[in-house]
Structures are given as C-alpha cells and as structure tokens.
C-alpha positions as CSV (number, residue, x, y, z in Angstrom):
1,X,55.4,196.5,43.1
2,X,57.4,196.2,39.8
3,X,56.4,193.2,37.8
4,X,58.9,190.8,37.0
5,X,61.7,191.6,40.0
6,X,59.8,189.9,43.0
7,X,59.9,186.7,41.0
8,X,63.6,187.2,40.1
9,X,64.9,188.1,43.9
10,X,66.9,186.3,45.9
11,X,67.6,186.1,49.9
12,X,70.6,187.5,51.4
13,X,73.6,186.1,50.2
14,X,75.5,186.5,46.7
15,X,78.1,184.7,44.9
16,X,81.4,185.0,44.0
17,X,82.5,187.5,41.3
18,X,83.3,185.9,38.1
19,X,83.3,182.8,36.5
20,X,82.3,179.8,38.2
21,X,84.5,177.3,39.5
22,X,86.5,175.0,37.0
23,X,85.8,171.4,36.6
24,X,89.1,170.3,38.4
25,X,87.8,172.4,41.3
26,X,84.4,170.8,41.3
27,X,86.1,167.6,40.5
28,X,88.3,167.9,43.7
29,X,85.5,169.3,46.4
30,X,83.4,166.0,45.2
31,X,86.6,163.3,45.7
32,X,87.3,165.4,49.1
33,X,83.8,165.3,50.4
34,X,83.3,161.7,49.4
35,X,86.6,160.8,50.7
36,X,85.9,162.1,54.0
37,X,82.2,160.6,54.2
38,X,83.7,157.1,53.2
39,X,83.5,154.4,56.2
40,X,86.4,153.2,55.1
41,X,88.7,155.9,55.9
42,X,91.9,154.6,57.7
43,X,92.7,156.7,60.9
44,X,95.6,158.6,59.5
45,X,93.7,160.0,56.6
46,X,91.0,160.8,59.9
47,X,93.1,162.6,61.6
48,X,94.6,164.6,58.6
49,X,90.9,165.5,58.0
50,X,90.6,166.7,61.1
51,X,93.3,168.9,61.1
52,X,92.5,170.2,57.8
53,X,88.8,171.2,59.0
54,X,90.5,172.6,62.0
55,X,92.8,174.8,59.7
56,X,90.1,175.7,57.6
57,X,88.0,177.0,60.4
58,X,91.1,179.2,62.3
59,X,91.5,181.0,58.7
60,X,87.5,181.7,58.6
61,X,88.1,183.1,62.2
62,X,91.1,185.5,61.2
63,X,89.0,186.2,58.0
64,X,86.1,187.5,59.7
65,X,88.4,189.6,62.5
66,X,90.2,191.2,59.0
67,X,87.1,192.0,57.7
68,X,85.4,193.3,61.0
69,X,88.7,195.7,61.6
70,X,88.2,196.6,58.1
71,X,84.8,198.0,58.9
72,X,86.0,199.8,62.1
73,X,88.6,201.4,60.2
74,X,85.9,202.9,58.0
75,X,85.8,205.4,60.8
76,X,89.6,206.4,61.1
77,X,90.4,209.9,60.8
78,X,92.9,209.3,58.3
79,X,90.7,209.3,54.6
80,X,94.0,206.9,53.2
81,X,92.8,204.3,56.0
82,X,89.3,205.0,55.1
83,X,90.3,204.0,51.3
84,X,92.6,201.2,52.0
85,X,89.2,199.7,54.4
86,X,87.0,200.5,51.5
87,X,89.0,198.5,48.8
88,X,89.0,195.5,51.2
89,X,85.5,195.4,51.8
90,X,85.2,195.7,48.2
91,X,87.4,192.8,47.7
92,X,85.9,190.5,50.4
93,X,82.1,191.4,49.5
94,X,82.5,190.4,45.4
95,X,84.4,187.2,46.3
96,X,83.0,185.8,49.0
97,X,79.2,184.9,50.4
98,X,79.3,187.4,54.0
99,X,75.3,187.4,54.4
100,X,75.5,186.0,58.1
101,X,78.2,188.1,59.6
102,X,77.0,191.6,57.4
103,X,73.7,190.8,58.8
104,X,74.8,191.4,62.3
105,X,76.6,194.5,61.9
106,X,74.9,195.8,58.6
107,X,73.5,198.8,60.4
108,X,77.5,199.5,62.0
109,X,78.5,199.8,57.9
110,X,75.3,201.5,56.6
111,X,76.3,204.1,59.2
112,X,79.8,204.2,58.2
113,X,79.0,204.2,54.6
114,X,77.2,207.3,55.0
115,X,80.0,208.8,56.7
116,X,82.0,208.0,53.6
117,X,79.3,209.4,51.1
118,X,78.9,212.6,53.2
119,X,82.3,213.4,54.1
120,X,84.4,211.8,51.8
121,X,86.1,213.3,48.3
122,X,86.6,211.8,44.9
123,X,87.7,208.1,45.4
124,X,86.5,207.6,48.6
125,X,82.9,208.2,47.7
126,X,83.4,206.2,44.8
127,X,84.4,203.5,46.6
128,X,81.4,204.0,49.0
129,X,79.5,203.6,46.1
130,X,80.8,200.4,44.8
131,X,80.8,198.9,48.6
132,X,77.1,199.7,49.1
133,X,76.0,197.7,46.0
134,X,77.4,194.8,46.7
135,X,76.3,195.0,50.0
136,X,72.8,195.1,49.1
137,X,73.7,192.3,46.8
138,X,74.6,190.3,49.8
139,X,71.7,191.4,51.6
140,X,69.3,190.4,49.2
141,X,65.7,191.6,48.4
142,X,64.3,190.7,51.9
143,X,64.0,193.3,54.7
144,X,67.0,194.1,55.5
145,X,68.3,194.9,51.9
146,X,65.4,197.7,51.9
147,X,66.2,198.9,55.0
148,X,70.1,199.8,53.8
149,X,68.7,201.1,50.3
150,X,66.0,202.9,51.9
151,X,68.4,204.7,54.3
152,X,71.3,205.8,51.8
153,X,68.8,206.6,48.9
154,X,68.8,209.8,49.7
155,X,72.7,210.5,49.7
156,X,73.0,208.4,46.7
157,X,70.8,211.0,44.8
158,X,72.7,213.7,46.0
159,X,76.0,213.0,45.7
160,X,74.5,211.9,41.7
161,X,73.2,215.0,41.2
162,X,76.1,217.4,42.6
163,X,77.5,218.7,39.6
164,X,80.9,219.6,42.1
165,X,81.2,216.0,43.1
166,X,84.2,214.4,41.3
167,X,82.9,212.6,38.1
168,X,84.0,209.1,39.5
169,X,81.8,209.4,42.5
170,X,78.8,210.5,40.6
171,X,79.2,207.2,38.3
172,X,79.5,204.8,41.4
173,X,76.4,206.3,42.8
174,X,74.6,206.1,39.4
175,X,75.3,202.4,39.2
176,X,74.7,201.9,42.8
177,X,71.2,203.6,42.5
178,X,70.2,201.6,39.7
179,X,71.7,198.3,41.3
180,X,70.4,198.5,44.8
181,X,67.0,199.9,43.6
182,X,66.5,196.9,41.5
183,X,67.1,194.7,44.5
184,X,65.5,196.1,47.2
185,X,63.2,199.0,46.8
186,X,59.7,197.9,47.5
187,X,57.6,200.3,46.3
188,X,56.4,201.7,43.1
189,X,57.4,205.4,44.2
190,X,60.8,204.3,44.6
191,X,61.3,202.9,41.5
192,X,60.1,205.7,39.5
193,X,62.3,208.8,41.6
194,X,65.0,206.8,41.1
195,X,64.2,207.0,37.1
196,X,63.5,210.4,37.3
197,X,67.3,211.2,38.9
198,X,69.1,208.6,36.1
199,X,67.1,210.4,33.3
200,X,67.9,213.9,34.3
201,X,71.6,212.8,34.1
202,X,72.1,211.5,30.9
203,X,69.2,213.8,29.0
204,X,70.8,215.6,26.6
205,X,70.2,219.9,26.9
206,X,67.6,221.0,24.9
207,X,67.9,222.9,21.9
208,X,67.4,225.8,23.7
209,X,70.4,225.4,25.7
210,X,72.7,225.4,22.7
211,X,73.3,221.4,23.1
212,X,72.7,218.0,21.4
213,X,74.6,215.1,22.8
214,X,76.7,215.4,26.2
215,X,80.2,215.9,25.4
216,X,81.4,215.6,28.9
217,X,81.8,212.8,31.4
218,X,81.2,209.8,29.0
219,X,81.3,207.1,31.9
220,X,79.2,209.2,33.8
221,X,75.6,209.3,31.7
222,X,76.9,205.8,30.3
223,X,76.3,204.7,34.1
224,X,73.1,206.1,34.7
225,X,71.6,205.2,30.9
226,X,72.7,201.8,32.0
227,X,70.7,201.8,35.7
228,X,68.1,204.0,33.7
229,X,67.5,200.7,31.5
230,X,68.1,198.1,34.3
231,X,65.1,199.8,36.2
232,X,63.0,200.2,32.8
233,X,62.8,196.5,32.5
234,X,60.8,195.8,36.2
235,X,58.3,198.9,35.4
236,X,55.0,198.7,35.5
237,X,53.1,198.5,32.1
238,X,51.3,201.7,33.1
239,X,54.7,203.9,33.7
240,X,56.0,201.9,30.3
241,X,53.4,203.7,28.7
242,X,54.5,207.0,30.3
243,X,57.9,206.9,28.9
244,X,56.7,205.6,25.6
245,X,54.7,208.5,24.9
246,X,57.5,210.9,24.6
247,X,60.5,210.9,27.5
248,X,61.6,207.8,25.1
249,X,62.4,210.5,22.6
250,X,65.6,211.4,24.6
251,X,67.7,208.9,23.7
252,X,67.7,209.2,19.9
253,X,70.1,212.5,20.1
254,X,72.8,210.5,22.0
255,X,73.6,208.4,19.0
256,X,75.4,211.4,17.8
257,X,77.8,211.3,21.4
258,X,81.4,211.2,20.3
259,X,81.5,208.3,22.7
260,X,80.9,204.4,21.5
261,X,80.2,203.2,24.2
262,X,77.5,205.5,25.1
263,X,76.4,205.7,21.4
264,X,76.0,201.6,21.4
265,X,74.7,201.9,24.8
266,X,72.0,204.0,23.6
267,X,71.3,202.1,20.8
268,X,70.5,199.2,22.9
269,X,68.0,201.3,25.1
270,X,66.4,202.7,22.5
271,X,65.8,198.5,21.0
272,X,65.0,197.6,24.5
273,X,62.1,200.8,24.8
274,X,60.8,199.2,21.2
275,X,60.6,195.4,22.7
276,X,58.9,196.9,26.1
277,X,56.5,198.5,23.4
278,X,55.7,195.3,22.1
279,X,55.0,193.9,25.6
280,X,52.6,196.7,26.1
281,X,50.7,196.4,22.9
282,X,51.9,199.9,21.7
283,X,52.5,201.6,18.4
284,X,56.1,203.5,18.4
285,X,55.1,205.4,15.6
286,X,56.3,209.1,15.3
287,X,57.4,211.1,13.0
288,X,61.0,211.0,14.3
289,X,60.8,207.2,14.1
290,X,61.9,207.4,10.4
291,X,64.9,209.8,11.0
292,X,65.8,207.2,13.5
293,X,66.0,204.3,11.3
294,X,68.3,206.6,9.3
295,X,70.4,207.1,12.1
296,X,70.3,203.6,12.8
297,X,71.4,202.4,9.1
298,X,74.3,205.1,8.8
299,X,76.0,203.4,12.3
300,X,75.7,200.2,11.2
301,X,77.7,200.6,8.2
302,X,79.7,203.2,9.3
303,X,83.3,203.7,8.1
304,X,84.7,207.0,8.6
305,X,88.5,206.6,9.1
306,X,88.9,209.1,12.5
307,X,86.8,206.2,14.4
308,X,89.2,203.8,15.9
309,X,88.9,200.4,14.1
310,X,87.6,198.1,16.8
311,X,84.9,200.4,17.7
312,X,83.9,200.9,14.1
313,X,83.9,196.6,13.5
314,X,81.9,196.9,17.4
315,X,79.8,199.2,16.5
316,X,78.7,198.2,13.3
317,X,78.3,194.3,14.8
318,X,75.6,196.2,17.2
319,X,73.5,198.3,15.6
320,X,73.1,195.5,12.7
321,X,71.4,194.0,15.4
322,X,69.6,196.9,16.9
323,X,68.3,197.9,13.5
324,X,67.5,194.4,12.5
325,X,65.0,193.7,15.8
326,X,63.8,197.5,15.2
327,X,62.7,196.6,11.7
328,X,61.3,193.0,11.9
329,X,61.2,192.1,15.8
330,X,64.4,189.8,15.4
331,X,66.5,189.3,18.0
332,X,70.1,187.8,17.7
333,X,69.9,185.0,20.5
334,X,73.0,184.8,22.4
335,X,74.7,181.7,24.5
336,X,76.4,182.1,28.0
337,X,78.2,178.9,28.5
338,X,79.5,178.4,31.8
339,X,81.4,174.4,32.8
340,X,78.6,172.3,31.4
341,X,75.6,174.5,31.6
342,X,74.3,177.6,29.3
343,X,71.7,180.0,29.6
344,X,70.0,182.0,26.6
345,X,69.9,185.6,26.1
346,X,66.6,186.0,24.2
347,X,65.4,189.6,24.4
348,X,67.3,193.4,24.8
349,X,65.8,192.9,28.5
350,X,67.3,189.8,29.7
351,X,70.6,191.4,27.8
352,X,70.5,194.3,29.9
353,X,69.9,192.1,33.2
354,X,72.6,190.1,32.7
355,X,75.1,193.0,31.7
356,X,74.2,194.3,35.4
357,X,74.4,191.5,37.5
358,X,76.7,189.0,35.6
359,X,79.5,189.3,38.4
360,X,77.3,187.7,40.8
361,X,76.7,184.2,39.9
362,X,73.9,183.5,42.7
363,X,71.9,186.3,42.1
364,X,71.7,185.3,38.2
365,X,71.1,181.8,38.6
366,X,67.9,183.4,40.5
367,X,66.8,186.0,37.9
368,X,67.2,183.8,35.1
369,X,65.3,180.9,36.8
370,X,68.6,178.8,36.2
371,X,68.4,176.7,39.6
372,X,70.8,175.5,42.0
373,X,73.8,175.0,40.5
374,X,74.9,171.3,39.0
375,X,76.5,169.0,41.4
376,X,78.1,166.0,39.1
377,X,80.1,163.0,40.6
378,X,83.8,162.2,39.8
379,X,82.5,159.8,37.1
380,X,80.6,162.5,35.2
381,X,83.0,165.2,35.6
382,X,85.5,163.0,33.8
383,X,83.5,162.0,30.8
384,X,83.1,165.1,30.6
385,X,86.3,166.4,29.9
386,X,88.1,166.9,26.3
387,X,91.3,164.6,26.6
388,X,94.4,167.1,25.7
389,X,94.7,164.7,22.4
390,X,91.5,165.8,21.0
391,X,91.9,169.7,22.0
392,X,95.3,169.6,20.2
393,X,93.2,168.0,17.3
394,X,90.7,170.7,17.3
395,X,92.8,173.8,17.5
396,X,95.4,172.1,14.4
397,X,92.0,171.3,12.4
398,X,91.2,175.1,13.2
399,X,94.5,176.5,12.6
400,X,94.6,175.2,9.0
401,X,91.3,176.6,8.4
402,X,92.0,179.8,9.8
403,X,95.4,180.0,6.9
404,X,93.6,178.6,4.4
405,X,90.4,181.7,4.8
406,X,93.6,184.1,4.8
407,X,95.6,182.9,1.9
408,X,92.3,183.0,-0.2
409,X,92.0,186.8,1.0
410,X,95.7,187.7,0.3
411,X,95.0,185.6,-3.1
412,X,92.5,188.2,-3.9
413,X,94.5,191.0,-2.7
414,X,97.3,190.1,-5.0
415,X,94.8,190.1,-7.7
416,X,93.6,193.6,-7.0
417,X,97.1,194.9,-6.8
C-alpha cells in the first residue's frame, strides 16, 4: 500500500470548494446556535425557530429531489440534457457535503458516468471526468470510493490515451486518474499502471522521432505531469528508486516547452524527484545533471522580450527557488492563512498535495493533519477582528510607503535619462 496516503485519508464526505467560511458567518452560526439552545428563549423567538428549521429542512428536501432528477437525467437521450445534468452535479458535488445520499445511489451514477465516458463527445466526457473526481472525493478512501475508481479505471485510461478524443476530455480524465487514484486505489499495482498511463502522456518523443518538447495540447501533458507528480509523492521507496534511476530523465527536455506553465510545472517535478531522492538516500548524480543546472540558471534569469512579462517575473520567481533547493536543499516555506488558522508548505511534496486538493477544505485538513476545524465563541470571534479604524490605518501607512519606493525609482530614472 503507498506509504504516506493511508495516514492522510479521509471517510466519505468532502467539503466545500473554496475558501472557508468568513468570520461574520462563523460569528453568526455561533449567536444562532446559542440563541436557540438558551433557556431563556421567549416563545415567539420559539416558534420563529421552529419555522426556520422547518424551512431549512423543506429546501434540503427539494435540494436532494433537484439533485436526484439531475442524476436521472444523466440518461436522457438528448447529450444537451446530459450536459446541463453534468454541470449541476458538478456544481452541487464541489459545494456541498452529499456523502449520505451518493452513498445510496453511487452505483446508479458510476453506471451513468460510464455511459457518459463511453458514449459521450468532447464536453460531455470532460465533464464526466470532472464529476467522477469529486465524487470519489465525497466518497472518500473507504470501500466504496475503491469500488467507483476500481470500476471506471479502465475507461479513464482509455478515453486518456485516445489520441481522437477531444483534447479537453483527455485532460479531465488525466486529472481524474491522478485524483481518484490517490484516494482510493488500494493496491500497489494500481498505483504504478496509473503512472505508467500519465508518463506515456507527457514524455516527450524521442530523438528518434524527430521531437524534443510537446508542442501540442499544453493543458493536456500539464494535467497528467501534475497527477504524474501527485501519485509520485505516496510511492513506495522501492518504485522511487525505479524512476530515479533513469525514467526521471524525462522531464528535463520539457523545460524547453513553449508553454510556462508546463515549463514551471516541470521544474517543480523535477525539484520534487530531487527531494524524494533525499528521502530515499539516493545520489542524483548523472552526467546530465550539470546541463540541468544550466537549464535551470538560464530560466531563472531569463529576459527575452517575446515572453510575455508576467510569465517572465513568474517564471523567474520559480525556478530561483527550484534552483536554490536543487543546489543547497533549501526550500522557500510558504504560509496558507485561512480566518485565524495557517498551515505550512515545507517541502515540493506537501506543495504539490495542496495544489491538488486545495478546493476541498475537509479532505486537506486531513492530509495535512490540521484537525477539526476551530470553533470560537462570539467573544473570541470579536477580539479577533481588525476594527475598520485600524485597517484604514494600515492600508494609509502602506499607501505612503508604496509612493515613497516609487518616487525613489522614478528619482533614479530621471537620473539615468
């Protein structure tokens, strides 16, 4: 079983898309739910409670029958209904916890999902895609969750691997491979076809082949070099090894890709293959290593004028890093702040986990051994809180240091001219 996912998982259920909740939210659920629990609630305020729960549970009800005629019309002859279905599942399923009712009829949609995949064209399948991760996001790593990856696996690899399939289908399947694999496949065998499938897609040909760097569908290998590195990170140290003795090799050539994002991407994976080197006890050293550091060096202080300038100032930023951790092991820590807690990003691999899974907040809290979530009273909330006084204080104070940085700059300009 892969090493570090097991502890990581989570049951079925997932959590909303998105940030969390703000503090006047949290603030307000904590005065309501105190409110109500108060024994000295007067009778009107009661009965206004009451008919608010009562409310509450006749939208849940009409909810649950729009999501459940949703999932029939997954079968409609017409593929616009099909769409329309798919892009409200998707919709419901990122914003909302569904474990107990897509528990009951999870074998209904795996069926219907298929359907989709097998039948359907270009945006249909892409959507199938998309719907089946977070699916298996809501399903969790238990049972059930391997029971809907196990079964679609297959038809996720083909659709991937069909060069006729629209680009945008292949991409959604990539991402749900990589996804759904990390949650729910149990076995070792799994884990490493599923790497074989990624790996074939965003290899570069050989030189035979007349190729260097894929020209062609840039979101396409940027999808499946992102599950190939999600997946590399729950490996076993003994198929580590494997891919350190030469398949790592591979990524070097997409540096050149007339793409940022997948030459950044790259860049990454090839600092995260170093770090899982380290792990392992293992020596990266091969003769290419040296060109690579020259590759590395050139990116991060690249400034050739045809590159647009926010990729230039993003991809230098990046590979300053990359090249940094490559040549003395130091990672740039980075801080997620969300209301009043933070987690740390201390490695390429807890990077490349969170870039995956940050739109679902439960599943996160669980992989980065975060706990439940913090549940502050009405008191706490509010000392919490930056009066408006001292937020227009701190944006004036950082106004006048912001002019002041960029008078000294045009000073110097004016100098120069």
């Amino acid at each position: 079983m892969p090493r570090s996912r097991r502890a990581a998982r989570r049951g079925p259920g997932s959590g909303r898309a998105g940030s969390p909740a703000s503090e006047e939210e949290a603030g307000s659920e904590v005065l309501s739910h105190c409110s109500s629990a108060s024994e000295g609630a007067s009778p009107g305020e009661e009965g206004a409670g009451s008919e608010a729960a009562g409310e509450q549970g006749q939208e849940e009800e009409e909810a649950e029958d729009r999501l459940k005629e949703h999932m029939d019309n997954l079968l409609d002859k017409s593929a616009k209904t099909r769409q329309v279905a798919l892009q409200s599942l998707r919709l419901a399923f990122s914003s909302r916890t569904l474990s107990e009712l897509l528990l009951e009829r999870r074998l209904t949609l795996t069926d219907s999902l298929e359907k989709c995949l097998k039948k359907g064209k270009g945006e249909e399948q892409a959507l199938a895609g998309t719907v089946l991760t977070l699916l298996c996001l809501q399903m969790g790593s238990g049972p059930e969750g391997e029971e809907v990856f196990r079964s679609l696996k297959p038809l996720l690899i083909s659709v991937l691997t069909d060069s006729m399939a629209s680009p945008g289908a292949r991409q959604s399947c990539a991402t749900a491979l990589g996804m759904c694999c990390y949650i729910a496949a149990a076995d070792l065998e799994d884990l490493v076809s599923c790497l074989s499938c990624l790996e074939a897609i965003f290899s570069p040909p050989s030189a035979g082949e007349g190729g260097s760097a894929p020209a062609q569908h840039g979101p396409l290998h940027c999808s499946a070099l992102q599950s190939w590195s999600l997946l590399l990170t729950i490996c076993p140290p003994s198929h580590i090894k494997s891919v350190l003795d030469n398949r790592w090799l591979k990524l070097p050539p997409l540096l050149s890709s007339s793409s940022v994002a997948l030459r950044i991407l790259a860049g990454e994976t090839i600092a995260l293959v170093f770090e899982l080197a380290q792990d392992v006890e293992e020596d990266l050293c091969h003769q290419d290593t040296e060109f690579l550091r020259a590759q590395l060096k050139v990116l991060a202080t690249e400034s050739n004028k045809y590159r647009a300038k926010t990729d230039r100032r993003k991809q230098r930023s990046i590979f300053r890093d990359i090249l940094r951790f490559i040549e003395s092991g130091e990672y740039q820590e980075e801080t997620i702040r969300f209301g009043l807690e933070c987690m740390y990003l201390d490695s390429w691999a807890r990077q490349r986990t969170y870039q995956a899974f940050k739109e679902n907040n439960e599943l996160l809290r669980e992989i980065f051994g975060l706990g439940p979530p913090l549940v502050l009273d009405a008191a706490a909330l509010k000392a919490s809180k930056v009066s408006r006084f001292e937020k227009h204080l701190y944006n004036s104070a950082a106004f006048k240091a912001r002019t002041k940085a960029r008078s000294r700059v045009r000073d110097k300009r004016a100098d120069v001219l």
